[in-house]
C-alpha positions in Angstrom: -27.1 61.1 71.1 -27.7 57.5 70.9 -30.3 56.1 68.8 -33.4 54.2 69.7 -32.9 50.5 69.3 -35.2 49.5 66.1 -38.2 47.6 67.4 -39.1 44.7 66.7 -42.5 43.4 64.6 -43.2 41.2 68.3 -42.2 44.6 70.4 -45.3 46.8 67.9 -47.8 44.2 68.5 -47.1 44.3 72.2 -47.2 48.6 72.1 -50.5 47.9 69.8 -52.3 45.9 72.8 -51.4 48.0 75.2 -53.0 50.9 73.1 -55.8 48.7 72.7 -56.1 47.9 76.1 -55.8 51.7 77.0 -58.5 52.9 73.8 -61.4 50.1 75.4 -60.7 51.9 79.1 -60.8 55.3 77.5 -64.4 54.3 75.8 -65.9 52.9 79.2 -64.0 55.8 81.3 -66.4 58.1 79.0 -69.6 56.2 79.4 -70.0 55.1 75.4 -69.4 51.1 76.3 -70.4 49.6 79.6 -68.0 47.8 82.4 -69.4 44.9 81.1 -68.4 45.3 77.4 -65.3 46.5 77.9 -64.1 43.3 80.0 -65.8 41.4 77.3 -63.7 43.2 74.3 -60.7 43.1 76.5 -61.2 39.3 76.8 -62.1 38.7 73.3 -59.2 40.3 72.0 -56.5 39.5 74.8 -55.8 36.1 73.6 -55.7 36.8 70.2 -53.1 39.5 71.0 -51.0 37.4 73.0 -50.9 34.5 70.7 -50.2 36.8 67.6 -47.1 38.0 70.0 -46.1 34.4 71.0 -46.1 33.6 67.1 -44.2 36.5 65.8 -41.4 35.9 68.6 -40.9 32.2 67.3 -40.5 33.3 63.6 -38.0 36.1 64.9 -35.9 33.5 66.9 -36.0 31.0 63.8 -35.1 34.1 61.5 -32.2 34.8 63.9 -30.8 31.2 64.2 -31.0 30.6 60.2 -28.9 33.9 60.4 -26.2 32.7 62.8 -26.0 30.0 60.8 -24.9 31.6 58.1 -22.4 33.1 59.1 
């Protein structure tokens, strides 16, 4: 059996706001946050997430051309 490619730290932060994402649905889904907060949390956090991502991408591209380079 082959095994799982090893993720990556940009590929967990992107599984983590997904689960985020899907945790803030789950808590207005059973009524103990309101439409309303949810879409603000979701907002307040979206960003944040994506720019984290965005970040952690560059430093793995810059780690992988100072490693090409090496060789």
């Amino acid at each position: 059996m082959a095994e799982k490619p090893k993720l990556t730290k940009s590929d967990k932060l992107k599984v983590m706001h997904k689960e985020f994402k899907t945790g803030i649905s789950a808590l207005a889904k059973a009524k103990l946050i309101t439409k309303e907060e949810k879409a603000a949390k979701i907002a307040e956090y979206d960003q944040a997430f994506k720019d984290l991502i965005k970040e952690e991408k560059a430093k793995e591209k810059a780690k992988a051309k100072a490693k090409k380079k090496k060789k």
